[in-house]
C-alpha positions as CSV (number, residue, x, y, z in Angstrom):
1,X,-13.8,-8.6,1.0
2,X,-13.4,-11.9,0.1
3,X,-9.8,-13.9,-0.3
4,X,-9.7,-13.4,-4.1
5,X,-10.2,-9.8,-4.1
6,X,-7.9,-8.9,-1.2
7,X,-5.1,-9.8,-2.8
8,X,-6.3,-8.5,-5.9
9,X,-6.7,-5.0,-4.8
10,X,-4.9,-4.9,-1.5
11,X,-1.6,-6.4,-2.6
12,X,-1.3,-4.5,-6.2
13,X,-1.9,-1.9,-3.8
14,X,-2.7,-0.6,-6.3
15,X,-3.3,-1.6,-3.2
16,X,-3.2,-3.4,-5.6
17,X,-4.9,-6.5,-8.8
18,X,-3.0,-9.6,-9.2
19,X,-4.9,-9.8,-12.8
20,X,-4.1,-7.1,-13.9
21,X,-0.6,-6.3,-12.7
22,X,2.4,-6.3,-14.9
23,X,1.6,-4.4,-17.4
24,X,4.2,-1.2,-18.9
25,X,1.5,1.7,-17.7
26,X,3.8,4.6,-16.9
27,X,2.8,5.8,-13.0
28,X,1.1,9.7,-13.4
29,X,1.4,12.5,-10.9
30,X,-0.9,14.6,-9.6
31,X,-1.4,18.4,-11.2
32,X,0.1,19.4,-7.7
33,X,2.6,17.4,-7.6
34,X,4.2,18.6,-11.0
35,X,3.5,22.1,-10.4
36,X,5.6,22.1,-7.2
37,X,8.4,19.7,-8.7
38,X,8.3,20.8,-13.1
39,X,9.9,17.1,-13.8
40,X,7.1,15.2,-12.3
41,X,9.8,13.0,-11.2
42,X,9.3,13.0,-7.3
43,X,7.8,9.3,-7.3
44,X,9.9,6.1,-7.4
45,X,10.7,3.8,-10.8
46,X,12.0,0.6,-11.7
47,X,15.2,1.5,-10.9
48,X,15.2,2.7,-7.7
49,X,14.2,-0.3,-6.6
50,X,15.5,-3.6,-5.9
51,X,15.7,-6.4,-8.3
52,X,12.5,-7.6,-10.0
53,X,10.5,-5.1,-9.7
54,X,8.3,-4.0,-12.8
55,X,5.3,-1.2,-13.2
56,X,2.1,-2.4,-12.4
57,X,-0.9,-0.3,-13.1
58,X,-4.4,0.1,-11.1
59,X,-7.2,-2.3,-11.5
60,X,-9.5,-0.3,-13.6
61,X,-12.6,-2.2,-12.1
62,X,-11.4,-3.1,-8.4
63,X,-12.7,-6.0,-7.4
64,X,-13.4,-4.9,-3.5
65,X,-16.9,-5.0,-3.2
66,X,-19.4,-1.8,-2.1
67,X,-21.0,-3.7,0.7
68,X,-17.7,-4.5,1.9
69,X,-18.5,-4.0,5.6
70,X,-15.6,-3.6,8.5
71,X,-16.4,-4.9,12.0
72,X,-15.1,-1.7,13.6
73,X,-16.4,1.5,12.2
74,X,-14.1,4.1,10.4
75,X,-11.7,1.1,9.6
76,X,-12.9,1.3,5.8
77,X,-10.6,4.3,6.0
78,X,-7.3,2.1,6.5
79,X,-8.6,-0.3,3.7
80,X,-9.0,2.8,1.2
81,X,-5.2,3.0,1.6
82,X,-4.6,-0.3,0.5
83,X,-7.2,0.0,-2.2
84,X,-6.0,2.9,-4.2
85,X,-4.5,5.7,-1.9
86,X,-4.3,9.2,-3.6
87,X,-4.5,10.8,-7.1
88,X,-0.5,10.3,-6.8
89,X,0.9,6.8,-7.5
90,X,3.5,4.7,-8.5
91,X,2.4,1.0,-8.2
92,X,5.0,-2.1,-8.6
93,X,4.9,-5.9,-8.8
94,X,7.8,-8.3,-7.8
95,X,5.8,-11.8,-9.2
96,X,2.4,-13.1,-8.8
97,X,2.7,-13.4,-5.0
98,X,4.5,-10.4,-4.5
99,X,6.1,-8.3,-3.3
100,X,3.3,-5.3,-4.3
101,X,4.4,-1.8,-3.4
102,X,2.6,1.4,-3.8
103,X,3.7,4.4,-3.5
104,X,1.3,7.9,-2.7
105,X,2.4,11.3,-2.2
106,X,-1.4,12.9,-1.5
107,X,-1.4,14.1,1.8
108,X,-3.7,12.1,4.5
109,X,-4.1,12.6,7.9
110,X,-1.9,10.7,10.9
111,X,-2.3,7.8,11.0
112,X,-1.9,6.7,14.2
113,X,-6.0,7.2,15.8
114,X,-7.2,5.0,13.7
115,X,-4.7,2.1,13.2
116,X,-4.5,2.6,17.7
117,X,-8.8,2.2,16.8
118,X,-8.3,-0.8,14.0
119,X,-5.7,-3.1,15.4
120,X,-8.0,-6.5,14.9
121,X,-11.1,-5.9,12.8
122,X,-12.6,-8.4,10.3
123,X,-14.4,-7.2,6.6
124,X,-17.0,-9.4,5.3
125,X,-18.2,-8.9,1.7
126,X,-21.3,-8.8,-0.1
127,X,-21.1,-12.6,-0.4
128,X,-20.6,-13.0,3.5
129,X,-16.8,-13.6,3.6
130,X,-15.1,-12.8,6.0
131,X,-11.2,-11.6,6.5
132,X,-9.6,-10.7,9.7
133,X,-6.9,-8.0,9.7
134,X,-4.5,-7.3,12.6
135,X,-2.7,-3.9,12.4
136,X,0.3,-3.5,14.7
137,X,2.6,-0.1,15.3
138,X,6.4,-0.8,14.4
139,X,8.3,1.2,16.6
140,X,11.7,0.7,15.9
141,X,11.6,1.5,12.1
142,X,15.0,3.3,11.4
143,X,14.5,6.9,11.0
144,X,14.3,8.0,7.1
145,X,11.9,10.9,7.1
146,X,11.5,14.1,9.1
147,X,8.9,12.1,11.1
148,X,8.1,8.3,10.5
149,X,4.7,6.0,11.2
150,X,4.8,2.4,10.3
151,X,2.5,-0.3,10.5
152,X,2.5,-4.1,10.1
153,X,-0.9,-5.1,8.5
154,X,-1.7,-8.4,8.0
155,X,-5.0,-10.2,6.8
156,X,-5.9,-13.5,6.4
157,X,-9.4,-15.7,5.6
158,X,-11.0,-18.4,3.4
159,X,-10.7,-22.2,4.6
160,X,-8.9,-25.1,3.1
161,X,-7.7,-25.0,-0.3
162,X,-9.2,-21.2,-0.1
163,X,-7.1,-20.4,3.0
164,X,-4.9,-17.5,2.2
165,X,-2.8,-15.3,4.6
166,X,-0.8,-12.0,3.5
167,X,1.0,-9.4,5.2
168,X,3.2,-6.3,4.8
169,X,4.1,-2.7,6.0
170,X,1.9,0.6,5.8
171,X,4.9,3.3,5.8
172,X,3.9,7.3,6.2
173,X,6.5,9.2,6.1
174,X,7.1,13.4,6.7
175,X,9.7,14.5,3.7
176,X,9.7,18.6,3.9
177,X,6.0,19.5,3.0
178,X,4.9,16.1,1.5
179,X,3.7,13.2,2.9
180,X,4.6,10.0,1.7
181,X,2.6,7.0,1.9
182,X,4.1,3.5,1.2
183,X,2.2,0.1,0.9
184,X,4.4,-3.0,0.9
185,X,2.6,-6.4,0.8
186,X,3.0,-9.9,-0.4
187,X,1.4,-13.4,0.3
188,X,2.5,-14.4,2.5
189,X,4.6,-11.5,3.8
190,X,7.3,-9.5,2.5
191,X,11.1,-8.8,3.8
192,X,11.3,-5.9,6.2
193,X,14.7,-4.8,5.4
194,X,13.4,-4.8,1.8
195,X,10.6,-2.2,2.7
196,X,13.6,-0.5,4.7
197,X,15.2,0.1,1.8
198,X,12.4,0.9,-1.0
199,X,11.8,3.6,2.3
200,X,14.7,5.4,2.0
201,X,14.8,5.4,-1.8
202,X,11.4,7.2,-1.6
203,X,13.1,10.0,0.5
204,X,16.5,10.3,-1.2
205,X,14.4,10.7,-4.6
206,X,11.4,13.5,-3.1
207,X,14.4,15.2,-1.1
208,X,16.6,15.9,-4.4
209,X,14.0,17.1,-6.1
210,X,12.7,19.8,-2.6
């Protein structure tokens, strides 16, 4: 993965295309999703969020190559998050360094095995770049959900005027019987308190709707 296209498709999260973020694509729901909630309206908008926010569609050619090749095996999982997540999204831009939040509610597996199995890994492209990625549990995250994981991920690469360095949270959280997955990210970080907060507006907004 090289430093242009992690931002591109981890940060828009989408996870996640700097070019192509910003546009007014509505975010869609999955068939399952609207059968078990009629409205469809179980994901977070514009509004919930703090100022600056807008909508930010997926990349519709992510630019994460195919022979992008992690250090530690099964890691390509955790990227997948970051890359696109489930059928379920709702994917927002705060300017063109971030924040970039994404927002999932297809069901995945804990993930605490493989971010304990992924804390420093590095991905190197089809082009032979490399990026090294450092995933770290966050264990006093206030409690929001029925049950909470949260990690820090944080990535950085290239050399010079190339050199790049980004970071953010990876939020799961237990509401009732969905599973929420949040990806907040920016370049070169984003506030925590922020992603606090877009936390609990994604469980206030699934549990009024349960």
């Amino acid at each position: 993965m090289s430093h242009r296209s992690l931002p591109a498709v981890t940060l828009c999260a989408a996870a996640v295309m700097l070019g192509a973020c910003g546009s007014d694509a509505k975010p869609t729901t999955s068939p399952s999703a609207a059968a078990a909630h009629p409205t469809g309206d179980v994901l977070l908008a514009v509004e919930d969020l703090p100022e600056g926010y807008a909508t930010s569609p997926p990349d519709a050619t992510p630019e994460v190559s195919a022979a992008s090749s992690p250090s530690v095996e099964g890691c390509e999982a955790l990227l997948d998050l970051f890359r696109g997540g489930g059928p379920t999204e709702a994917r927002f831009e705060a300017g063109a360094t971030g924040p970039f939040l994404a927002e999932s509610l297809a069901a995945v597996k804990s993930l605490d095995t493989l971010a304990a199995k992924c804390q420093t890994f590095t991905d190197t492209d089809g082009d032979g770049a490399t990026t090294s990625v450092r995933v770290e549990t966050v264990g006093d995250f206030p409690r929001v959900g029925d049950s909470e994981r949260v990690f820090r991920m944080s990535a950085q690469g290239g050399t010079g005027d190339d050199a790049f360095a980004l970071s953010g949270y990876l939020v799961q959280l237990g509401v009732g019987g969905l599973t929420c997955t949040i990806v907040h990210f920016g370049q070169p970080g984003v506030d925590r308190g922020e992603t606090e907060s877009i936390a609990r507006a994604a469980v206030t907004k699934i549990r009024r709707r349960q």
